[in-house]
C-alpha positions as CSV (number, residue, x, y, z in Angstrom):
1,X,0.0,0.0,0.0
2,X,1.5,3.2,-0.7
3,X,1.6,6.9,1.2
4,X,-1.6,8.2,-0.4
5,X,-3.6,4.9,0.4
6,X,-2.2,5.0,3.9
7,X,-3.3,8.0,4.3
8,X,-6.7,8.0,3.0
9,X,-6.8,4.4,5.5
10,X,-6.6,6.4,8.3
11,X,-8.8,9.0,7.4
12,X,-11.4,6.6,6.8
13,X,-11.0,4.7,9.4
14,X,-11.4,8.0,12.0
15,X,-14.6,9.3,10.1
16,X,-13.2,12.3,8.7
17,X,-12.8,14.0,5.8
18,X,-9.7,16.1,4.2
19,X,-10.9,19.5,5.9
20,X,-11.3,18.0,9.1
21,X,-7.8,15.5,8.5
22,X,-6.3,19.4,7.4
23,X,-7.5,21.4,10.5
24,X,-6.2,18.7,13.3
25,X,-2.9,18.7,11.5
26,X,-2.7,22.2,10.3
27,X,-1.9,21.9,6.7
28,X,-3.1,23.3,3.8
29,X,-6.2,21.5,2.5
30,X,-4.8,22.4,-1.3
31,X,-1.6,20.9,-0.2
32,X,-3.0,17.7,1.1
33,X,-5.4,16.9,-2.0
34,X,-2.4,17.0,-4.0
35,X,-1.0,14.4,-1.6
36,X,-3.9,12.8,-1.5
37,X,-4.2,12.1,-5.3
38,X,-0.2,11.5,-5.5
39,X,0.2,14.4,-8.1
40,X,3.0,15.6,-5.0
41,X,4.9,13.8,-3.2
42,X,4.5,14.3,0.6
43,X,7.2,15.3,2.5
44,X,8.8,14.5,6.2
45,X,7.3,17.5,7.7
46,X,3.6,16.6,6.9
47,X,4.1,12.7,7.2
48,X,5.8,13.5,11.0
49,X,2.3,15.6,12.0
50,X,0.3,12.5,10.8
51,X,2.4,9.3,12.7
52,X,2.9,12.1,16.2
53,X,-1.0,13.5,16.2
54,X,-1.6,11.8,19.2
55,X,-5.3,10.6,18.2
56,X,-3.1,8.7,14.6
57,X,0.2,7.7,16.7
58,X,-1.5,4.3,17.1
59,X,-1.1,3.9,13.2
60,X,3.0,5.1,13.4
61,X,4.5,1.9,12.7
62,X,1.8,0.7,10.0
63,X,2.8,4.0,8.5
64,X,6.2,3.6,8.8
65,X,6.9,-0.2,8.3
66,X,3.4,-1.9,7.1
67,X,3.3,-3.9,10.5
68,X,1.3,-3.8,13.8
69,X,2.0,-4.4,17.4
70,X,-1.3,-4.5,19.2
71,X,0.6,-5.1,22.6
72,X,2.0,-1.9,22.3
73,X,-0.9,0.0,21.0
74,X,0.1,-0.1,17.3
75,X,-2.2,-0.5,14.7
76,X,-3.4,-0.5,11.3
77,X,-6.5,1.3,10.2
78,X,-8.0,-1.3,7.4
């Protein structure tokens, strides 16, 4: 699964949209479609605000790795 799937996993799975996804992380909803779509690559800054939100840090090392460890609260969102 790539980034943009990831991403759009956990969106999903929390019940919100891209304005709502924007405004908890404080990026630019024009930035993030473009992520979203893949027409621009995200970058470490945005991807860091994503895996250290502390309502999506459950889903860092699906992000991160693909893998879960449920013992230590990681996740994965499908």
């Amino acid at each position: 699964m790539d980034l943009p799937a990831k991403m759009k996993a956990i969106r999903a799975k929390e019940g919100l949209t891209q304005s709502e996804f924007c405004e908890m992380l404080e990026i630019s909803i024009s930035s993030w479609k473009k992520y979203d779509a893949g027409i621009t690559e995200m970058g470490l800054a945005p991807f860091l605000k994503v895996a250290n939100h502390p309502r999506f840090k459950k889903y860092a090392l699906w992000l991160v790795t693909g893998d879960v460890a449920p013992e230590s609260g990681q996740v994965s969102p499908v």
